[in-house]
N, C-alpha and C positions, 0 to 999 in steps of 0.2 A: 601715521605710525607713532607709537606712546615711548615712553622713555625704553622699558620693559622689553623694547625687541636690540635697544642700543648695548654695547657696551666700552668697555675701555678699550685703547687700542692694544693692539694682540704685541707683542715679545718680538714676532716675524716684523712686524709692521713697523719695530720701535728702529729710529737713525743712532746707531751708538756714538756718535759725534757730540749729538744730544747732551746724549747720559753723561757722555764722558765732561763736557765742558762743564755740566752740574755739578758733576764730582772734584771739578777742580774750583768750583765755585766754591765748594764746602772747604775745602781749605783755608780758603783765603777768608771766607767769614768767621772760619773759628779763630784764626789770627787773629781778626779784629776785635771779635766778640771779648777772647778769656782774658786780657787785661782788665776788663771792667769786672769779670767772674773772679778774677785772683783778686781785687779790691787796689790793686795799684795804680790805677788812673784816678782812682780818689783820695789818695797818700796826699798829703801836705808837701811844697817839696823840700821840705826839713827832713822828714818822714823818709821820702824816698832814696834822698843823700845818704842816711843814715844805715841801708841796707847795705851789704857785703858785697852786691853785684853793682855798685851803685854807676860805676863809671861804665862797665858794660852797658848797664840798663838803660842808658841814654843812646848809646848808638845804636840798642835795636831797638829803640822806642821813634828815633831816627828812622830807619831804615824801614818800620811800620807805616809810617806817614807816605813814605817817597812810592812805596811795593803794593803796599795794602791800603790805606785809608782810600773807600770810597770808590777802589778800581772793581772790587768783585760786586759788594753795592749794583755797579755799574753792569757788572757781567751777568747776575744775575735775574736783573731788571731786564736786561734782552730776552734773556729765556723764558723769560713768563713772559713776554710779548709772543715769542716763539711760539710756544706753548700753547697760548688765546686762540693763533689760526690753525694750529693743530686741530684744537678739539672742533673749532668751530666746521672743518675742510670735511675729518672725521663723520661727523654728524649728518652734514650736508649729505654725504657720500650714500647715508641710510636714508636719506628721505625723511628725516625726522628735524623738530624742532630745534636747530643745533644753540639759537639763544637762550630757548629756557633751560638748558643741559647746564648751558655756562653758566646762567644768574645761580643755580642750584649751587652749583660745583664753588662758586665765590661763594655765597652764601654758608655752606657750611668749613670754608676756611676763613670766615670771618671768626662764627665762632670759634676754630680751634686754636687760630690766631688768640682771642678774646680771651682764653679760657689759659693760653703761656702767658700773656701778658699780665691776667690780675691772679697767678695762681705759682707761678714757674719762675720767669724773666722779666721783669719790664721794659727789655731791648728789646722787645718781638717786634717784628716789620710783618708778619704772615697778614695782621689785620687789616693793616694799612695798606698792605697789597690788593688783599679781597676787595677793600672799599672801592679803591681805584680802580678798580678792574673792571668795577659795573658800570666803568663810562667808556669800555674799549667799543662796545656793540656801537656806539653811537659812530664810531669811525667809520663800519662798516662799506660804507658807500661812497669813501673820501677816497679819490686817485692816488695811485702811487708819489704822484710828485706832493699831493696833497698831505698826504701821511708824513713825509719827510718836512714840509714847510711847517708843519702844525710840529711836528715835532725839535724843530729850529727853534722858533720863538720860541716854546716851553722850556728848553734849555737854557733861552741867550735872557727871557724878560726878567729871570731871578734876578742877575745883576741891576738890571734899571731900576727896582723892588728897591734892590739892598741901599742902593744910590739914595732914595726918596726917601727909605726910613732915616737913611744916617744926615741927611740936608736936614729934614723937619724934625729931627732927636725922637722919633715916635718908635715906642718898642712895642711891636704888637703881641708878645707873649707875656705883656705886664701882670695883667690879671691870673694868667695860667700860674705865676712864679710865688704871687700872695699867696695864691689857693695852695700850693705847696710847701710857703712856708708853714701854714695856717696848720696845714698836718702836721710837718713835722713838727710843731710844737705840741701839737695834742700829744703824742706818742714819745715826746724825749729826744727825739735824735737833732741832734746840734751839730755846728762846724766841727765841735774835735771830736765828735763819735761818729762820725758822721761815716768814714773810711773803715771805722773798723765794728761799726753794726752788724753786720750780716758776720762776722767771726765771731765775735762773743755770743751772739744771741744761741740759747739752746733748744729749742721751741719752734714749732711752725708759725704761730702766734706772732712773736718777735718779726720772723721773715717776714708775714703777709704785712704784718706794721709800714715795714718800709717797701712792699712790692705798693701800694697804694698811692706813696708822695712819687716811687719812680714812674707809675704810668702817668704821672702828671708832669714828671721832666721829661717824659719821651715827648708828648703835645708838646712841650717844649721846644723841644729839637726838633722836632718836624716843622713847627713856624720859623724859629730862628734857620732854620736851613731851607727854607721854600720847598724841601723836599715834592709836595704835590705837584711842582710841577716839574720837577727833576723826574722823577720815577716815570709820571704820565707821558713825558718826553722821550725818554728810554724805551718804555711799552711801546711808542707807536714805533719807533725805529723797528724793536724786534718783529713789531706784528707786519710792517714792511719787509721783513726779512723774512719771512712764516710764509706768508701771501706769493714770494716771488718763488719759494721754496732752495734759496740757494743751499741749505743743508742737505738738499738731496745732489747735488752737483757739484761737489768742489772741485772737481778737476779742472773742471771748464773754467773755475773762477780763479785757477793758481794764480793769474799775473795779479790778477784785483787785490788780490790775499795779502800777498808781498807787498804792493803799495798800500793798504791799507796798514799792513805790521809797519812797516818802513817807518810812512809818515806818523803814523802813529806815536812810536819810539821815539821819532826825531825831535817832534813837538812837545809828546808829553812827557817823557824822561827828564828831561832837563828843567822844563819848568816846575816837575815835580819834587825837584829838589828847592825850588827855591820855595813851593809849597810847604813843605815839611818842616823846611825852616819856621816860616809864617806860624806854623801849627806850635812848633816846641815854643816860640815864645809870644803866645797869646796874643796873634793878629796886629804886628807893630804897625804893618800901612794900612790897616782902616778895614775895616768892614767890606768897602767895594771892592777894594782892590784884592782881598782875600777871594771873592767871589768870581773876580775874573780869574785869577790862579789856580780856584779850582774848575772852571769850564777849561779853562787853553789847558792842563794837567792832566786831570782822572779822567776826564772821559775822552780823548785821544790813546792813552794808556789804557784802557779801560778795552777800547775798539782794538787795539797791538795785540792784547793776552786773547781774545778770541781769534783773531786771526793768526795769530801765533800758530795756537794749540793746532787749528783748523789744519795749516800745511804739515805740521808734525804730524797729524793725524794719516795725512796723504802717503808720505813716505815709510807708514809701515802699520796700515791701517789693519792689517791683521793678526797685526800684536800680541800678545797677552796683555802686554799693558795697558790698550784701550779697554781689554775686558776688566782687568782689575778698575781702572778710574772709573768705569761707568758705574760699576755696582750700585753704590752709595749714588752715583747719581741715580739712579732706577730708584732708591728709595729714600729720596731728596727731604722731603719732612719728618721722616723718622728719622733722619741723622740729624735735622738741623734740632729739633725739639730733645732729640738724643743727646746733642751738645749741650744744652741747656740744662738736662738731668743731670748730666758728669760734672759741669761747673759748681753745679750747688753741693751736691756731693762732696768735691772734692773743696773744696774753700769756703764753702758757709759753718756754723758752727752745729746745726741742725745735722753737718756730715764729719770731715774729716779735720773741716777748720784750718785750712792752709791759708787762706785769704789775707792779705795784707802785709805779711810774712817772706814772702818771694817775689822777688821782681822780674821783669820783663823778660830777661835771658831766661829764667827758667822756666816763666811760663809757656814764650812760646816752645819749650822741649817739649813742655806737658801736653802742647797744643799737636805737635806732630805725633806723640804716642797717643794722644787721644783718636788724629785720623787716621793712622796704621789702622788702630786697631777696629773703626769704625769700615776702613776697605775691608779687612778679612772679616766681619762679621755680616757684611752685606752682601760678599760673595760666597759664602756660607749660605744665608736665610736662604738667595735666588736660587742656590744649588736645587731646594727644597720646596721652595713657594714662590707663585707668580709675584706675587705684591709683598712691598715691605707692610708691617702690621698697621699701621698710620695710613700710607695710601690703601690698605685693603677694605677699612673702615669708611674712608672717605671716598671711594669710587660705590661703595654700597648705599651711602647715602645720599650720594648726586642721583644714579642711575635708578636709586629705589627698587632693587633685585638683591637677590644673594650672588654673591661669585666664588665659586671653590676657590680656596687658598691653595691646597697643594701642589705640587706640578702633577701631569702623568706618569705613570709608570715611576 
């Protein structure tokens, strides 16, 4: 059987628990996201003091690190593990090749990944996801307990990593950090313009200038935070979670739910505070200890917020409000590259130029009218069209067919 007889899974088949957790995923990564889009995490903090909201700005820049930093990151790394056994279960289901479905389906989210990141954003994670993802099939054959051990140590070896760099002084993003001074000195941009480039610049020119040295500080931030084996560690949880199918049964699993929320909260709340601290003032105990803070933290919190939503889901699962959250989850990369269009719009100088000019409190206001308005516009498109525009493009390019967009009738 050829790709040609396969298609996406149908609307009937889709778990709104699903959608719905994607769409609260999307929340929490625009949190994250528009502080870097308003230009305020690169303020100096002369700069930042000097703002009107300045004393607020600090306790929700607080309250960011404790709620948001690295918890939806974490939620959303599930799902796309989730996700992997879907299409693979999917596929199998037709009798068809369900891995060369998936290397396609990576494959053209690397480019669209490729194409935000040197074009849009240089925060994109879509690439880095795609990339990872071509090493999920190789789990394939790994036992349940096996997927969870493999995915232990991926989580717990960063910390030994971070221990070994900081004993022998070796900073392995050295060369990555040259090559990006190396730009931005071609280009002009220096420590004091550095916060308020992308507002002055009037030009696309200007923006792609510094989109260039920033795909070189995301390589950055992806070695300085081991991420690869953070995210790979996440994937295989979710794809053990995909595999057992607990999203098709939560009732069954309400006690597991509860202890999972419980402990969750109990462990990572608190330590998450003392996280957040560690974050506001530039890692005072050391590099290791930052890295065990973030394992015992965000992703005990991280495992709460799903299990959370999961039992709220149970108690009144036929809501409206599960249909509202899911929308935007149905059309997970058209909001997420969506968010990316709005930020530059709204804070480069190329758009409205607010960038640098407002701080934290008011971005994240801007950040919830941005997802208001992204819910009604998704439950909107779906009233009208099976697929958001983004996934309609990219399920025609994995499957290699045409798919009507419109609904019936």
């Amino acid at each position: 059987m050829t790709t040609h007889t396969l298609s996406p899974v149908r609307s009937s088949e889709r778990y709104v628990i699903l959608d719905a957790l994607r769409g609260f995923a999307l929340l929490g990564i625009c949190m994250a996201n528009f502080p870097e889009f308003s230009l305020f995490t690169f303020l100096k903090p002369e700069a930042a003091a000097a703002l009107p909201t300045a004393a607020i700005d600090r306790f929700v820049r607080y309250l960011t690190y404790v709620f948001v930093d690295g918890k939806f990151y974490t939620l959303f790394s599930l799902l796309f593990g989730i996700g992997f056994s879907l299409i693979i279960t999917h596929a199998m289901q037709k009798g068809a090749d369900g891995f060369r479905i998936f290397y396609r389906r990576m494959t053209v989210l690397a480019v669209i990944g490729f194409l935000h990141l040197m074009f849009i954003w240089s925060g994109d994670i879509l690439m880095f996801y795609a990339l990872l993802g071509l090493l999920l099939p190789c789990f394939r054959h790994v036992s349940d307990r096996g997927l969870l051990t493999w995915a232990a140590v991926l989580l717990i070896v960063l910390v030994f990593i971070d221990l070994a760099c900081e004993v022998a002084e070796f900073y392995p993003a050295r060369r990555v950090v040259e090559l990006q001074a190396c730009y931005c000195a071609k280009y002009g941009i220096t420590e004091e313009n550095f916060a308020y480039w992308l507002r002055d610049i009037n030009d696309y020119e200007g923006m792609f200038q510094f989109l260039i040295q920033g795909a070189l500080v995301r390589v950055q931030e992806f070695m300085d935070g081991n991420r690869y084996f953070k995210v790979l560690g996440l994937f295989l949880i979710g794809f053990y979670i995909g595999r057992k199918h607990m999203y098709a049964d939560l009732e069954s699993r309400r006690l597991w739910l509860k202890h999972v929320c419980r402990a969750g909260m109990l462990a990572g709340l608190p330590l998450s505070l003392v996280y957040a601290w560690s974050c506001m003032n530039a890692h005072p105990l050391g590099l290791t200890a930052h890295s065990v803070l973030y394992l015992l933290s965000v992703y005990p919190l991280g495992f709460a917020y799903m299990a959370g939503l999961c039992l709220l889901y149970l108690k009144s699962k036929n809501g409206w409000f599960w249909k509202w959250l899911a929308a935007p989850g149905r059309m997970a990369l058209t909001n997420y590259i969506g968010q990316s269009v709005i930020g530059v719009c709204l804070f480069y100088g190329i758009g409205l130029g607010w960038g640098a000019d407002i701080g934290a409190a008011y971005t994240e206001g801007i950040v919830l009218a941005v997802y208001v308005l992204q819910v009604v516009f998704s439950r909107l498109w779906l009233s009208a069209f099976r697929f958001g525009p983004l996934e309609w493009g990219w399920r025609m390019l994995t499957y290699g067919k045409w798919f009507r967009l419109r609904n019936e009738g």
